[in-house]
C-alpha positions as CSV (number, residue, x, y, z in Angstrom):
1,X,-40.6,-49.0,92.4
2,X,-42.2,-52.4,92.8
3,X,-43.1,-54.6,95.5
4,X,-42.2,-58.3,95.0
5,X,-45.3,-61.0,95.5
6,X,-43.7,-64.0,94.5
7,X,-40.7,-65.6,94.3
8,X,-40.4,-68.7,91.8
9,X,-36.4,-69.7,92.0
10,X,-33.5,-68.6,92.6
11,X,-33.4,-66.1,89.9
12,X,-36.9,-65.2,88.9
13,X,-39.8,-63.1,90.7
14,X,-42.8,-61.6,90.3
15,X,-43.4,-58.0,90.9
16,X,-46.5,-55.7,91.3
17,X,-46.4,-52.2,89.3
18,X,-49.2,-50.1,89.1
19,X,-51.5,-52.8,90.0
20,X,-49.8,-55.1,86.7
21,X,-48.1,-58.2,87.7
22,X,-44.6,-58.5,86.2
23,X,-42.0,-61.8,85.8
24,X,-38.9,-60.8,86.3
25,X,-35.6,-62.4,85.6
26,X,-32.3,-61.1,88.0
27,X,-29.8,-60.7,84.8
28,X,-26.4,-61.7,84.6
29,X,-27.1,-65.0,87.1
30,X,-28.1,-68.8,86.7
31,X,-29.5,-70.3,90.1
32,X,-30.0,-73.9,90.3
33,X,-33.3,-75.3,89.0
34,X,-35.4,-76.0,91.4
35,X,-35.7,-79.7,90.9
36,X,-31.7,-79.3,91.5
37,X,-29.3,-79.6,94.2
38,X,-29.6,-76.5,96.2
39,X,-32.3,-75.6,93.7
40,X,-34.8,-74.7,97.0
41,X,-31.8,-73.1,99.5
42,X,-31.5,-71.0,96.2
43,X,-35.3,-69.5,96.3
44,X,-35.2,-69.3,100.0
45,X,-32.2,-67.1,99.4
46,X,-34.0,-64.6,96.9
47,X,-37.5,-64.8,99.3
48,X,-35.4,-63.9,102.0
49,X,-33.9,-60.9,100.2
50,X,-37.0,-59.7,98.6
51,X,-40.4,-61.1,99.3
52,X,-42.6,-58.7,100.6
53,X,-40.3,-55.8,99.5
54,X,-39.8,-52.8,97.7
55,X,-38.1,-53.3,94.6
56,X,-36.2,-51.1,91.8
57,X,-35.8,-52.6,88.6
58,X,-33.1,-51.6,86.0
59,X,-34.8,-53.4,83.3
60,X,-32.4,-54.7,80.3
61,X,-35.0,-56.2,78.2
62,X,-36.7,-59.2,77.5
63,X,-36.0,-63.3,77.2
64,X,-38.0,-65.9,75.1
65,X,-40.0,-66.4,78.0
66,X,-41.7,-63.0,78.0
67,X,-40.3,-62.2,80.9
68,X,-38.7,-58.9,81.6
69,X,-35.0,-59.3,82.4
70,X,-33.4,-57.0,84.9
71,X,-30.8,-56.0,87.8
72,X,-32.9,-56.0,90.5
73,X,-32.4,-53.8,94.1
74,X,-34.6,-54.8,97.4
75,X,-34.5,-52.2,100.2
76,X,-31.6,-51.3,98.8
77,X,-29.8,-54.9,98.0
78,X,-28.4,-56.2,94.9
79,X,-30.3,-59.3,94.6
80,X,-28.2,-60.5,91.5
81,X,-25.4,-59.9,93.3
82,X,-25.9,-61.0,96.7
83,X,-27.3,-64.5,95.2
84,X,-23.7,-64.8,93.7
85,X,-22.1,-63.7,96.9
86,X,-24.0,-66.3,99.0
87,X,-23.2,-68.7,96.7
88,X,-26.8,-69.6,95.5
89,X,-26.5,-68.4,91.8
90,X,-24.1,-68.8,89.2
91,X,-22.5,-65.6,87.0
92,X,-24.3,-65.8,84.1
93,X,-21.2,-66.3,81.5
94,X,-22.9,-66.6,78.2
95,X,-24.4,-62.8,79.8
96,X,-22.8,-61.4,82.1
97,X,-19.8,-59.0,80.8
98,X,-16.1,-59.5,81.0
99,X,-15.7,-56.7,83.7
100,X,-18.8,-57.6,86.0
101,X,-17.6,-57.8,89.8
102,X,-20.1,-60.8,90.0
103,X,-16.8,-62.9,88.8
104,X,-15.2,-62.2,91.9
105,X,-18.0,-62.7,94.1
106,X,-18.3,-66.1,92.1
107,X,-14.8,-66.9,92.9
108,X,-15.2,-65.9,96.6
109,X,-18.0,-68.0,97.4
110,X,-16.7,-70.7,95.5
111,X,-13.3,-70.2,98.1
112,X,-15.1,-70.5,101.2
113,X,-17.5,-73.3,99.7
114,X,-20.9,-71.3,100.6
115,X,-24.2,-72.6,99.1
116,X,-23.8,-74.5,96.9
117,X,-20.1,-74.4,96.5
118,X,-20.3,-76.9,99.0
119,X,-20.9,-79.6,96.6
120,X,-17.3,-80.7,95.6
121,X,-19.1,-80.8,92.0
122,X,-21.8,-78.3,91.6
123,X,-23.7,-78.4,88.2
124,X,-24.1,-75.2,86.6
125,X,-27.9,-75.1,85.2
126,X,-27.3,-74.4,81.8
127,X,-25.8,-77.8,81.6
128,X,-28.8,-79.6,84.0
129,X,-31.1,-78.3,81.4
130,X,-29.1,-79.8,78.6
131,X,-29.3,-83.0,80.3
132,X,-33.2,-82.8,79.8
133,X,-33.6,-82.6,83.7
């Protein structure tokens, strides 16, 4: 278990284990950059979830970054998933598997146009960042 000190975006957080600060990245999700349409509703989202908290991580491994990719529970939430589910992160295609329920979650939110399925025209961030935004 870890307790979350920061939260940086939608999809990345800092937690403190054994007195060690860690960057986590929630796997399987893109959130909006924070420069981005809905990019701040996004990090409210996750702060809201799991600042302040007691975290489990189900670490996967590790991106370019350094950082430590991971599923990441808050007293007892999927953050990955509920991000998806409020419609303040992206499934992750190029990571997340074929069979993953965030799909349908995806899908759902998309349906009744939470977060930022409200834009009649969101831009996933993989292609923002491409854009050299």
């Amino acid at each position: 278990m870890a307790r979350v000190v920061s939260v940086h975006d939608g999809d990345t957080l800092t937690v403190l284990v054994e007195r060690r600060q860690l960057k986590v990245r929630l796997t399987d999700i893109d959130a909006p950059e924070l420069r981005q349409p809905f990019g701040t509703r996004s990090k409210q989202s996750l702060a809201e979830l799991c600042f302040g908290k007691m975290a489990a991580l189900d670490v996967r491994g590790q991106d370019r970054y350094k950082r430590t990719i991971a599923q990441v529970t808050c007293d007892g939430r999927d953050a990955n998933a509920e991000q998806v589910r409020r419609g303040y992160a992206w499934t992750y295609t190029r990571f997340a598997p074929a069979g993953s329920p965030l799909y349908a979650m995806q899908t759902e939110a998309r349906t009744a146009h939470r977060g930022l399925w409200a834009d009649p025209s969101p831009l996933p961030p993989w292609q923002w960042r491409q854009n050299g935004r």
